[in-house]
C-alpha positions as CSV (number, residue, x, y, z in Angstrom):
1,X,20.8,116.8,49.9
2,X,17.5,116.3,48.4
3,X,17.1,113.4,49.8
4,X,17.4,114.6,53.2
5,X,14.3,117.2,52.3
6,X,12.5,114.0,51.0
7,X,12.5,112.3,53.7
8,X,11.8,115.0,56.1
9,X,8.6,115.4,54.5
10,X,7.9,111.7,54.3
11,X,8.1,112.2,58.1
12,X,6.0,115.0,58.3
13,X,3.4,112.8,56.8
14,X,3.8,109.7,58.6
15,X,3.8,111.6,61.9
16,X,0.3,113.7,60.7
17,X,-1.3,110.0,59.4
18,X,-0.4,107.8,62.6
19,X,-1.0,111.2,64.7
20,X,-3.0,110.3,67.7
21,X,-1.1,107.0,67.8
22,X,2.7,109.1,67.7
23,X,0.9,111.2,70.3
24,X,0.3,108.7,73.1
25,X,3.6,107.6,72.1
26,X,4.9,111.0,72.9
27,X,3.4,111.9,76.0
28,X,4.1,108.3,77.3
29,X,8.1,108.8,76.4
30,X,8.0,112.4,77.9
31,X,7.0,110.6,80.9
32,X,9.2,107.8,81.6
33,X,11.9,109.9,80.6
34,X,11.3,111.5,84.4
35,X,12.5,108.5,86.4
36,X,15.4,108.3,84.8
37,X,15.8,104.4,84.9
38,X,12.7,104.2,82.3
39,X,14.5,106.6,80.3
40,X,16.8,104.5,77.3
41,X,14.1,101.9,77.4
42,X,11.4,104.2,76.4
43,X,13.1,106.0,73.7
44,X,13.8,102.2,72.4
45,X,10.3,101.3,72.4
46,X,9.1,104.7,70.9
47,X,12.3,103.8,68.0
48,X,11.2,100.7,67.5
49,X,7.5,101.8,66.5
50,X,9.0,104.4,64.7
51,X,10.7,102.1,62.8
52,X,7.0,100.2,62.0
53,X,5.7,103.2,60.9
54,X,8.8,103.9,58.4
55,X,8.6,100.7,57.0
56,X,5.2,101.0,56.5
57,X,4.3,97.7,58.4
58,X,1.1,97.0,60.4
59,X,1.3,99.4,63.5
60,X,-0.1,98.7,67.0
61,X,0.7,100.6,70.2
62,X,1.9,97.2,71.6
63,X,4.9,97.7,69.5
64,X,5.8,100.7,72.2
65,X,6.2,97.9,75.2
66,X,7.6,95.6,72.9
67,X,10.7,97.6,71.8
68,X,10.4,98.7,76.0
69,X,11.1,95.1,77.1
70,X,13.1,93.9,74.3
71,X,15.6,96.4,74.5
72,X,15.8,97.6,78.0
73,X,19.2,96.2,78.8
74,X,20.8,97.7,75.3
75,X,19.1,101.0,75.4
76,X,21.0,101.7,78.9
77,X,24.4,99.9,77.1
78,X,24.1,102.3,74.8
79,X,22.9,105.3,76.8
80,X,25.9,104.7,78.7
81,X,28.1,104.9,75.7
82,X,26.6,107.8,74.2
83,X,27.4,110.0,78.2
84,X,30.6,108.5,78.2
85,X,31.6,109.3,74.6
86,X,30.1,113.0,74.4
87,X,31.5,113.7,78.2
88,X,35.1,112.6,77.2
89,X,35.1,114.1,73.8
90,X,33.8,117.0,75.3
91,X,36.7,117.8,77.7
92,X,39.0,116.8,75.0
93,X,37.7,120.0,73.1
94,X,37.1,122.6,75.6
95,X,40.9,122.0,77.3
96,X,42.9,121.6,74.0
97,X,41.0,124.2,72.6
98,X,40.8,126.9,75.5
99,X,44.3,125.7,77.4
100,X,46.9,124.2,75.1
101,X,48.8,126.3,72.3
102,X,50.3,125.7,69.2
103,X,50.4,122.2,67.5
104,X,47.8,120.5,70.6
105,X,45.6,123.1,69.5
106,X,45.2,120.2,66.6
107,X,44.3,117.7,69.5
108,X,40.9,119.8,70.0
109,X,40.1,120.5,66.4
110,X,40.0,116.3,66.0
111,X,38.3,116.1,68.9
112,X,35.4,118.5,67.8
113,X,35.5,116.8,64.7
114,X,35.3,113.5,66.3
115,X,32.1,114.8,68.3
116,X,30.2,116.2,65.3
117,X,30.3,113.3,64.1
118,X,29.5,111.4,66.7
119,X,26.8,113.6,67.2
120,X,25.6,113.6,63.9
121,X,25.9,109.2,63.8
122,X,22.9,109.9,66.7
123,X,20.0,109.8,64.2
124,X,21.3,106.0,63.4
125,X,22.2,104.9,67.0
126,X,18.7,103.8,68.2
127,X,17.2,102.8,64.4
128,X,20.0,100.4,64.2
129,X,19.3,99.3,68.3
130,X,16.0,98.0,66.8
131,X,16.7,97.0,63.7
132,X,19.8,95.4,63.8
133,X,19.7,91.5,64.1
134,X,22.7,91.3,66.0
135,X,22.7,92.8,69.4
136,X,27.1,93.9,69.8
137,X,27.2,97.4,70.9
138,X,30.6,97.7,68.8
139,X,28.9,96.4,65.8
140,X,25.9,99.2,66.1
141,X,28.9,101.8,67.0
142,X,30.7,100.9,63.7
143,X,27.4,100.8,61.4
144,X,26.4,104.4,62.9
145,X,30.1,105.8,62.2
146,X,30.3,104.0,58.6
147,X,26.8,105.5,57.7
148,X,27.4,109.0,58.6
149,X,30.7,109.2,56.8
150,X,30.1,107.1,54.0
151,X,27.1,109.8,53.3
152,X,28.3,113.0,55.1
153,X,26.3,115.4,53.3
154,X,23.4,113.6,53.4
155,X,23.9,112.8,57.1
156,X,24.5,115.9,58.0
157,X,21.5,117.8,56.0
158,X,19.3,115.2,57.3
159,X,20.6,116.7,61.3
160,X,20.0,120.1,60.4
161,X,16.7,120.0,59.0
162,X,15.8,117.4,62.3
163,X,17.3,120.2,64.4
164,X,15.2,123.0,62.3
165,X,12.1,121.6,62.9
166,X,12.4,120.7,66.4
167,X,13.8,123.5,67.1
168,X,10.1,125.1,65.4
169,X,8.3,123.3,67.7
170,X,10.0,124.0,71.3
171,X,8.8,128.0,70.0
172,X,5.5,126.3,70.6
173,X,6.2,123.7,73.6
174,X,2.8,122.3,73.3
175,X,3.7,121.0,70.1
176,X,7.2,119.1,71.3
177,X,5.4,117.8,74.3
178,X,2.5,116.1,72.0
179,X,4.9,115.0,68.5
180,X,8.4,116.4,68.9
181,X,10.3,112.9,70.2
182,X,7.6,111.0,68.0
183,X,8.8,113.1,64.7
184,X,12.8,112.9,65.2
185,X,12.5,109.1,66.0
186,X,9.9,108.5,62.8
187,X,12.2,110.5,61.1
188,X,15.5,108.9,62.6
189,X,13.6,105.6,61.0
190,X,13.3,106.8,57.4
191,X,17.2,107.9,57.6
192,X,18.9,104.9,58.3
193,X,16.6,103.4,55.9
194,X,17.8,105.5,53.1
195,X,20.8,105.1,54.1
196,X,21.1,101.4,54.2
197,X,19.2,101.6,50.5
198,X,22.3,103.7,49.3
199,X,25.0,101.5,50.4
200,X,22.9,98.6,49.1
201,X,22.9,100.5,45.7
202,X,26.5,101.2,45.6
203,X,27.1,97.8,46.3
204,X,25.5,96.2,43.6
205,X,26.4,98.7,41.5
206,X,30.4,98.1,42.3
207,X,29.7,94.5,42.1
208,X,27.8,94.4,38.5
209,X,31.2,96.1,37.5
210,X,34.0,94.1,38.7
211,X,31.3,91.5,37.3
212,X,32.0,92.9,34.0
């Protein structure tokens, strides 16, 4: 859990250093998100400099249009997953839940636990689009499952306080429109790094013991 507070405010200070930069980047998203078809592919690009910024890497805007064009095709793959997914798991909820009795009440309870974590797997989705080597939809499913679980209270901290302080800016819309998408996808960045450090860790750590 601490971790999850760690990085939020390692966030918070990458978005305030790189500010006018995150800015652009914001505004820009906001407005290729309004054509629809421009959508996925700028929330890539905006990931993918995210991800610069996490890693603390040289940054230049031209990292925007290079996540744009590199991962047009994928960020609509996975956009496509992500409506299916949440629309079927959805329905699976609100009719087992509001329709069925008795033991296929139990049908909706997995399903709602099925889509929390889904949901909750979303702040890995697009850092592992960009920063995976290989491009397999399946494999970036399986990662973003595999994280969340394998660290479910960090995970889940980590989407509550992402949810608290978005939710802090829309109060104040001017502040979403200029660094809200900026700040979840810088933060969405330093997540999945922690998390890929911690299964790194454990790893090691169960290897230099069977090594024993």
């Amino acid at each position: 859990m601490k971790r999850a507070f760690q990085i939020t405010w390692w966030s918070l200070r990458d978005t305030y250093e790189e500010l006018f930069l995150l800015v652009g980047a914001n505004l820009l998203t906001l407005a290729l998100l309004i054509p629809v078809v421009t959508g996925p592919p700028a929330l890539a690009g905006l990931h993918y400099l995210a991800y610069h910024i996490a890693t603390e890497k040289r940054v230049e805007f031209s990292f925007y249009w290079e996540g744009f064009r590199s991962y047009f095709l994928d960020s609509w793959k996975l956009a496509a997953l992500n409506g299916l997914l949440f629309g079927l798991l959805g329905v699976d909820v609100w009719f087992y839940m509001s329709q069925a009795r008795g033991a296929w009440r139990v049908v909706g309870l997995v399903g709602a636990w099925m889509l929390l974590i889904w949901a909750v797997a979303q702040l890995y989705t697009f850092p592992l689009l960009v920063r995976q080597e290989e491009r397999k939809l399946s494999l970036l499913v399986k990662n973003a499952v595999l994280l969340t679980l394998a660290y479910p209270v960090f995970s889940l901290t980590a989407a509550l306080l992402l949810g608290l302080v978005l939710a802090l800016s829309v109060v104040i819309p001017v502040v979403f429109a200029l660094v809200g998408l900026s700040f979840a996808a810088v933060m969405s960045a330093h997540v999945l790094r922690q998390g890929v450090e911690m299964v790194e860790a454990y790893q090691a750590q169960k290897e230099k013991g069977n090594g024993r």
